[in-house]
C-alpha positions as CSV (number, residue, x, y, z in Angstrom):
1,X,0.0,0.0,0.0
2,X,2.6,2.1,0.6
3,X,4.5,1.6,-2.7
4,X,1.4,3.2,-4.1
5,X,1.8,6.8,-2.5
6,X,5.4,6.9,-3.2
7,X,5.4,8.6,-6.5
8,X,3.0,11.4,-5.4
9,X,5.4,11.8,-2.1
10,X,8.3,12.0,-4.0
11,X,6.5,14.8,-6.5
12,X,6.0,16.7,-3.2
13,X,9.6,16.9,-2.8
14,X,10.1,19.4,-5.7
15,X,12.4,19.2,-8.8
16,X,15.5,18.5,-6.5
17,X,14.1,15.0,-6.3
18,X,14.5,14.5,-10.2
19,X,18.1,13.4,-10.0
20,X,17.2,10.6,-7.6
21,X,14.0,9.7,-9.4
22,X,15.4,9.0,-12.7
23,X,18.8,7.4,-11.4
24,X,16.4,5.2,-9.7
25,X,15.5,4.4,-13.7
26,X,18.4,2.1,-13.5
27,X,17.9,0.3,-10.5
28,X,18.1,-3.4,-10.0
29,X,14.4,-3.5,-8.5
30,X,12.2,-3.6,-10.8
31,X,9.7,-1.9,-8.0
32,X,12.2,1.0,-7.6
33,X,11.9,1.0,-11.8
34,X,8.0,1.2,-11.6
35,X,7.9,3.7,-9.0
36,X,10.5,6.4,-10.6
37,X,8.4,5.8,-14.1
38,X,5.0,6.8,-12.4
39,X,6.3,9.5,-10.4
40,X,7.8,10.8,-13.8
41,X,4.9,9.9,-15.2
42,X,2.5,11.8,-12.7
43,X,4.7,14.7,-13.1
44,X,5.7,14.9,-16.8
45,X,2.9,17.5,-17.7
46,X,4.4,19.6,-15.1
47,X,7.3,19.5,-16.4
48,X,6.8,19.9,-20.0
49,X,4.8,23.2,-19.0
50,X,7.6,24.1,-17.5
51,X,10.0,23.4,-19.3
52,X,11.6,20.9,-17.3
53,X,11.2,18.6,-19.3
54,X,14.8,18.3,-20.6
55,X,16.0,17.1,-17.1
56,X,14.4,13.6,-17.8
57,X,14.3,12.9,-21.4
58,X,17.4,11.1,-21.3
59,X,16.7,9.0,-18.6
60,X,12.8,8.3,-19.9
61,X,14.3,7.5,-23.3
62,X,16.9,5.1,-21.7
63,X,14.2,3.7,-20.0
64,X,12.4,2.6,-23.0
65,X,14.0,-0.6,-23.1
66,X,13.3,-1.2,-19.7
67,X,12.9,-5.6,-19.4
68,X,9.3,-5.1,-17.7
69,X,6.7,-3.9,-19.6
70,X,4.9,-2.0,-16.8
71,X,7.7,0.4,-16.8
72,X,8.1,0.5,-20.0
73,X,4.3,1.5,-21.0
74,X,4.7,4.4,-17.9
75,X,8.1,5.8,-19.5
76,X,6.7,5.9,-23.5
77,X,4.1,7.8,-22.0
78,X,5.6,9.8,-20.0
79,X,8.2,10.4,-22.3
80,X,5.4,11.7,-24.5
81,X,3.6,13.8,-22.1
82,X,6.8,15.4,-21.3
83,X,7.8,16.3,-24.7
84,X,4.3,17.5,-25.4
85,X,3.7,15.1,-27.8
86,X,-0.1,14.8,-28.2
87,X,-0.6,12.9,-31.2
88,X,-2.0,9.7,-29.4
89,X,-4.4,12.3,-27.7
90,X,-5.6,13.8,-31.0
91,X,-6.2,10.3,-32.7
92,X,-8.4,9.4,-30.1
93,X,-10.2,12.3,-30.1
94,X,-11.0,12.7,-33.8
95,X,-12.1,9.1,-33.4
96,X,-14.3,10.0,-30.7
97,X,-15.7,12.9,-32.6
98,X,-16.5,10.9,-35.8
99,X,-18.2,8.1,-33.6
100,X,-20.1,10.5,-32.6
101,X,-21.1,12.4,-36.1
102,X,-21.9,8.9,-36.8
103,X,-24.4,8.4,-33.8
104,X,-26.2,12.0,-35.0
């Protein structure tokens, strides 16, 4: 239960817990790996608004080839959030809008 409020307790630390948050990217644990990807995850608008986003693309790009898939599908999107990148976002919404010129 407790692994579940770690990544929004280690947003409230701030941007000086960045360099520990994607160093722990790397770790052996794969629960340390899952944890640091939310966190970056929960916080990657943030920082794309920002323009903090540059302090973790490396690391979330890295992290792409992560061996569990759990972190991997929180770092793509992440990594996309962070950058901005709303394509997946757009596609489902003009999919959304012609389901629903459809339904009319």
């Amino acid at each position: 239960m407790q692994q579940a409020k770690a990544p929004a307790a280690l947003r409230a630390l701030g941007t000086a817990a960045l360099p520990a948050v994607t160093e722990a990217l790397r770790a052996d644990d794969v629960t340390s790996r899952r944890i640091a990807a939310l966190t970056l995850l929960q916080w990657s608008d943030d920082l794309h608004r920002d323009g903090g986003a540059g302090a973790v693309v490396a690391a979330l790009t890295a992290a792409r080839e992560d061996a569990d898939p759990a972190v991997r599908a929180a770092v793509d999107h992440a990594l996309r959030r962070a950058t901005g990148d709303t394509s997946e976002l757009d596609r489902s919404r003009a999919a959304d809008e012609a389901a629903r010129r459809l339904d009319r």
